[in-house]
C-alpha positions in Angstrom: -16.3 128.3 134.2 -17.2 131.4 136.5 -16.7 135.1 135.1 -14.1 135.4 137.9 -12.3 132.3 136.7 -12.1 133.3 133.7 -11.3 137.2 134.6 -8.2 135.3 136.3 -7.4 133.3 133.1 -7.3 136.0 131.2 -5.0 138.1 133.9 -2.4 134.9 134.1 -2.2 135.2 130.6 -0.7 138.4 130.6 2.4 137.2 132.3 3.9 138.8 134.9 3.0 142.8 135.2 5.9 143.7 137.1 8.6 142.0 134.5 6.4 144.0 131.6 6.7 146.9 133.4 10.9 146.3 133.8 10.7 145.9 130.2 11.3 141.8 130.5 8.5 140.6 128.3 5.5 138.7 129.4 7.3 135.9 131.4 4.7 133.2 132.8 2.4 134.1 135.8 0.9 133.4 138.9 -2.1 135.5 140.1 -2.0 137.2 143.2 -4.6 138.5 145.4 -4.4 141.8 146.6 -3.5 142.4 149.8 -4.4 146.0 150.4 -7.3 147.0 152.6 -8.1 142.9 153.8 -7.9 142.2 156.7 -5.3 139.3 157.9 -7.3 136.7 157.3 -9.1 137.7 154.2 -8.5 136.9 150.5 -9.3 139.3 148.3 -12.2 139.0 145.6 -11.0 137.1 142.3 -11.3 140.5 141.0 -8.7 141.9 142.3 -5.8 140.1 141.1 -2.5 140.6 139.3 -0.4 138.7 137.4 3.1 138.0 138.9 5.8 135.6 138.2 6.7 132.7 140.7 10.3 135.7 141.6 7.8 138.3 141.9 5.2 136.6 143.9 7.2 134.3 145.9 10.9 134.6 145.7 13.0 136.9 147.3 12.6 139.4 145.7 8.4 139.0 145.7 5.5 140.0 147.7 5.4 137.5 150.1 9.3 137.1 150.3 9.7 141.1 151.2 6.4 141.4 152.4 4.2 144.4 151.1 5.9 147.2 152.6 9.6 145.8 151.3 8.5 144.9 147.9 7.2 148.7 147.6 10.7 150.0 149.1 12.4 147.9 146.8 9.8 148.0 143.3 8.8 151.8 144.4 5.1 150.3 143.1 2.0 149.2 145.2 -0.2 146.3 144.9 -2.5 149.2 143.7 -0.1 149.8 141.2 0.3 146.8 139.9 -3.6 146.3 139.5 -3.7 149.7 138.0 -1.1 148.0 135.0 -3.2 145.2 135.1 -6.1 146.8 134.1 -4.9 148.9 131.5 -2.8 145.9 129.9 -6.8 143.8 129.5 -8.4 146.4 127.8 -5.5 147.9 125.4 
């Protein structure tokens, strides 16, 4: 297994960042690639991933189902934010 495999391992693990930060728990994740600063058809480095659950990521109420700028309206966080969280929660 690659380090950036297992950096996203270890970020799934922490269930989804967004539900922690709502005070939810750790419910299960998916990891998503940032989206800030790529370009539209560029994936961002396995580095730069969070941990979101399938609502968060998907749904309606997610990234791709609001779109970046809707999830922030909505969430008042960034996908910077969220990585921000993300990093804190694998080193505490």
């Amino acid at each position: 297994m690659s380090r950036a495999s297992d950096h996203m391992g270890r970020v799934a693990a922490l269930g989804c960042i967004l539900c922690r930060h709502l005070g939810n728990g750790a419910t299960p994740a998916e990891v998503h690639h940032i989206r800030d600063g790529q370009g539209a058809a560029q994936r961002a480095s396995d580095w730069l991933t969070v941990p979101l659950c399938p609502e968060h990521h998907r749904g309606e109420s997610g990234l791709h189902g609001l779109g970046r700028r809707g999830f922030e309206r909505r969430h008042r966080l960034s996908e910077l934010d969220l990585l921000a969280m993300t990093i804190e929660a694998l080193y505490q």
